[in-house]
C-alpha positions as CSV (number, residue, x, y, z in Angstrom):
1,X,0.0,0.0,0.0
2,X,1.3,3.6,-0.8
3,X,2.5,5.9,1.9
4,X,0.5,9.2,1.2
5,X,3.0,11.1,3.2
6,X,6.0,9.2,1.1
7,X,3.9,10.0,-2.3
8,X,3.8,13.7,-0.9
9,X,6.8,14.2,-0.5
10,X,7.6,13.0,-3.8
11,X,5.7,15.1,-5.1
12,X,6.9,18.0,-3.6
13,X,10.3,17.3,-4.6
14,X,9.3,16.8,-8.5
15,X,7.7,20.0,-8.2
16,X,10.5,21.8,-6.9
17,X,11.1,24.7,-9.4
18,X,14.2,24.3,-11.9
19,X,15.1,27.8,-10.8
20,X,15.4,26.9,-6.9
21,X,17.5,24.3,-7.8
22,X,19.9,26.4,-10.2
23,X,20.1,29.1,-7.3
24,X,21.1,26.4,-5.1
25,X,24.2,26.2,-7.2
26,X,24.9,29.9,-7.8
27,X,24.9,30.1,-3.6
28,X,27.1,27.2,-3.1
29,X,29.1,28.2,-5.8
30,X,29.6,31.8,-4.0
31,X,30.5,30.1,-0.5
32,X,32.8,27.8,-2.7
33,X,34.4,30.9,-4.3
34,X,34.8,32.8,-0.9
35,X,36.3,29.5,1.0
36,X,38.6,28.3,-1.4
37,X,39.4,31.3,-3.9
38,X,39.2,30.8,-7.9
39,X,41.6,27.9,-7.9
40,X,39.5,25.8,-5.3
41,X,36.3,26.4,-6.8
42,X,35.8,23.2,-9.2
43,X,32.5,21.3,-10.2
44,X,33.4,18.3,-7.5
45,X,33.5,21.4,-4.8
46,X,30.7,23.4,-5.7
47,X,28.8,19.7,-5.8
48,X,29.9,18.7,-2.8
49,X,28.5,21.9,-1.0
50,X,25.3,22.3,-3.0
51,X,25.0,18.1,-1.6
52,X,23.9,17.2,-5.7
53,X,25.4,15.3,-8.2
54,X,28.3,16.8,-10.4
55,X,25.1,15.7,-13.4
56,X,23.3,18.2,-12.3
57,X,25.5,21.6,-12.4
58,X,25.9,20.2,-16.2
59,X,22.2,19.9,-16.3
60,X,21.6,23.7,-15.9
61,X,25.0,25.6,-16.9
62,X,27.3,25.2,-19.7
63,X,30.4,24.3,-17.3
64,X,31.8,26.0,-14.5
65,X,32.8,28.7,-16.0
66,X,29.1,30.0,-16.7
67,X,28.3,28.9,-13.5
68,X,30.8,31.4,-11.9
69,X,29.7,34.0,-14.5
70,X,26.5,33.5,-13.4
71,X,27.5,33.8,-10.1
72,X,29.1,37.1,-10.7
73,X,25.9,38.7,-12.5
74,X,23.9,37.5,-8.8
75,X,26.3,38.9,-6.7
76,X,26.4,42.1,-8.5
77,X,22.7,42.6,-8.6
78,X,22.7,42.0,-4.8
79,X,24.7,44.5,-4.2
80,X,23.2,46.9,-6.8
81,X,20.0,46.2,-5.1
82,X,21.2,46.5,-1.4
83,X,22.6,50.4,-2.8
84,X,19.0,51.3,-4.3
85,X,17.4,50.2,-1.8
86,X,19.3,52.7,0.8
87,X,18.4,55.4,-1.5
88,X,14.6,54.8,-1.8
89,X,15.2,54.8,2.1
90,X,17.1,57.7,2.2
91,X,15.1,61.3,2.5
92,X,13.8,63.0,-0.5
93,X,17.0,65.4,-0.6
94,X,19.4,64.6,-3.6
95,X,22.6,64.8,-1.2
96,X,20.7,62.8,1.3
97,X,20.1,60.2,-1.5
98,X,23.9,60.5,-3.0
99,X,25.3,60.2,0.1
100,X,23.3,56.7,0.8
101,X,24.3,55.2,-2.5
102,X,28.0,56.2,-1.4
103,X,27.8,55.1,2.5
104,X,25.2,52.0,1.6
105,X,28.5,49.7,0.9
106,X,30.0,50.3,4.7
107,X,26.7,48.2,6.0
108,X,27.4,45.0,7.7
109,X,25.7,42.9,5.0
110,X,28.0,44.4,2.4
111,X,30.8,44.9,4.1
112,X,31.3,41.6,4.6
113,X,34.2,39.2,5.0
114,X,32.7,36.4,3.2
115,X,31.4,38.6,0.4
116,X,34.7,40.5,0.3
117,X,36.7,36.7,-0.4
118,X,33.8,35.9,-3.4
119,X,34.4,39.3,-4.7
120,X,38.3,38.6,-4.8
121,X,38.1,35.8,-6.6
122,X,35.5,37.7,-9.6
123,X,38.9,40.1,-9.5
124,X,41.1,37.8,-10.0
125,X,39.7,35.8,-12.8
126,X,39.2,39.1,-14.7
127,X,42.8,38.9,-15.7
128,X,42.1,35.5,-17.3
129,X,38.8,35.3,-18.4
130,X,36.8,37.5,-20.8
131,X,33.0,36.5,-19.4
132,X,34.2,37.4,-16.2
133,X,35.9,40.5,-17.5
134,X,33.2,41.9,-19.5
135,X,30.9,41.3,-16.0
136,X,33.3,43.4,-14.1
137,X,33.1,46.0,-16.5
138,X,29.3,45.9,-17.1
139,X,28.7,45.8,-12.8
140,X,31.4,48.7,-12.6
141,X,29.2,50.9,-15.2
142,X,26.7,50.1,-13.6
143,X,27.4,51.3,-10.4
144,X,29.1,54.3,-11.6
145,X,26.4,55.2,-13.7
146,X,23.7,55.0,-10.7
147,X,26.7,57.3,-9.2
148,X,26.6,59.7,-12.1
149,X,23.0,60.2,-12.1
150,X,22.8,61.1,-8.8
151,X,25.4,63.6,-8.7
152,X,23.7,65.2,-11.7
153,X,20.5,65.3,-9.5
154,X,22.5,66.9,-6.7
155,X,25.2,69.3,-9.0
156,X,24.1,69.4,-12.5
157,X,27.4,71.9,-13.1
158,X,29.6,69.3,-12.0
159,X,32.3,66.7,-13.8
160,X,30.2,63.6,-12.9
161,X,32.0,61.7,-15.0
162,X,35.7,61.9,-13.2
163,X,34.1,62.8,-9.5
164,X,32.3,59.5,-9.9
165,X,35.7,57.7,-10.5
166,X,37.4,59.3,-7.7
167,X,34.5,58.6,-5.3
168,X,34.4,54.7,-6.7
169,X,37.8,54.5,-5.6
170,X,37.5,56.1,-2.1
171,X,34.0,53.8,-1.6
172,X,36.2,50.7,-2.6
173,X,39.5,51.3,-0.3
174,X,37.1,51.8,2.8
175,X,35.0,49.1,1.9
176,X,37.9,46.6,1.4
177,X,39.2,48.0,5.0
178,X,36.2,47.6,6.8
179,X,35.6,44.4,5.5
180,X,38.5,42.6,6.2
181,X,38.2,43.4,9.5
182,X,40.3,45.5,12.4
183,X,40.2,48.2,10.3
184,X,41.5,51.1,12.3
185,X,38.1,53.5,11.5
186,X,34.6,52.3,12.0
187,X,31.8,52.6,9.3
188,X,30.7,55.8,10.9
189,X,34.3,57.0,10.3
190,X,34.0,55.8,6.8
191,X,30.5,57.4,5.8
192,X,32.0,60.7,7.5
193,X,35.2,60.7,4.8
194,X,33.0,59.8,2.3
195,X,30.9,62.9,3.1
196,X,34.3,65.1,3.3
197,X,35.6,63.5,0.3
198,X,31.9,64.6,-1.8
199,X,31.8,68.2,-0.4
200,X,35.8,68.6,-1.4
201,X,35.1,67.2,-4.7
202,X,32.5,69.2,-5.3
């Protein structure tokens, strides 16, 4: 006789959406890339820590290499959204608003050890790999362009194009500081240079 609760769960696992299971690999594949760096992230790894079959990564990407592309493209929209998000949160002012885009990457769930490792290992297959280079190009555009707009809101009559670079490079030195760990300033610290650095720029 069947088991209804056996046949249940059966057919709760057939019905499990394709796209679960593929984010189940871009995840592992992120923890994979942040333990182990680029040279430690292989199928049997990313396999092992998703708990499925090597089959199955070739079931829904190309090979590892679009997994960890794919990977990339997640992890940058996380981010993008965790930075848009602080603005829609941020008062109706367009400083208050630039400033949150700037200061949202000094948040714990951004400035993050873990996530700081995964994106170290994007960096360093950008020397070697042209998916992953065009990605870090495309997510650095992306960000800069959000970046742009916002200083246009806030000083039309400025150079957006060359403050935005100089700001992207003050964001990603605190950032990188901060989430390392024992940095020797705080993120208060680093939202109050990022603050000085604007109103100098500008």
């Amino acid at each position: 006789m069947t088991d209804p609760q056996a046949t249940e769960a059966r057919a709760s696992f057939y019905r499990a959406p394709a796209d679960a299971r593929r984010q189940d690999l871009v995840a592992a594949c992120a923890r994979v890339l942040a333990a182990k760096g680029a040279q430690g992230c292989t199928v049997r790894a990313i396999c092992a820590e998703a708990g499925v079959s090597p089959g199955l990564l070739r079931h829904y990407f190309a090979g590892i290499g679009d997994l960890i592309a794919e990977t990339y493209r997640h992890t940058g929209r996380q981010v993008q959204t965790a930075l848009e998000q602080a603005v829609a949160s941020a008062p109706n002012d367009p400083k208050d608003r630039l400033l949150a885009y700037l200061t949202a990457s000094f948040a714990p769930e951004i400035a993050d050890g873990a996530l700081l490792s995964t994106w170290l290992a994007f960096w360093s297959l950008t020397r070697t790999d042209p998916m992953i280079a065009r990605l870090h190009h495309e997510i650095y555009s992306d960000y800069r362009q959000g970046l742009e707009a916002l200083l246009d809101a806030y000083r039309p009559d400025a150079d957006q194009r060359l403050i935005a670079i100089a700001l992207t490079a003050l964001v990603d030195g605190l950032w990188l500081e901060l989430s390392l760990g024992d940095s020797p300033f705080s993120a208060q610290d680093a939202r109050r240079l990022a603050g000085q650095w604007l109103d100098a720029l500008l």
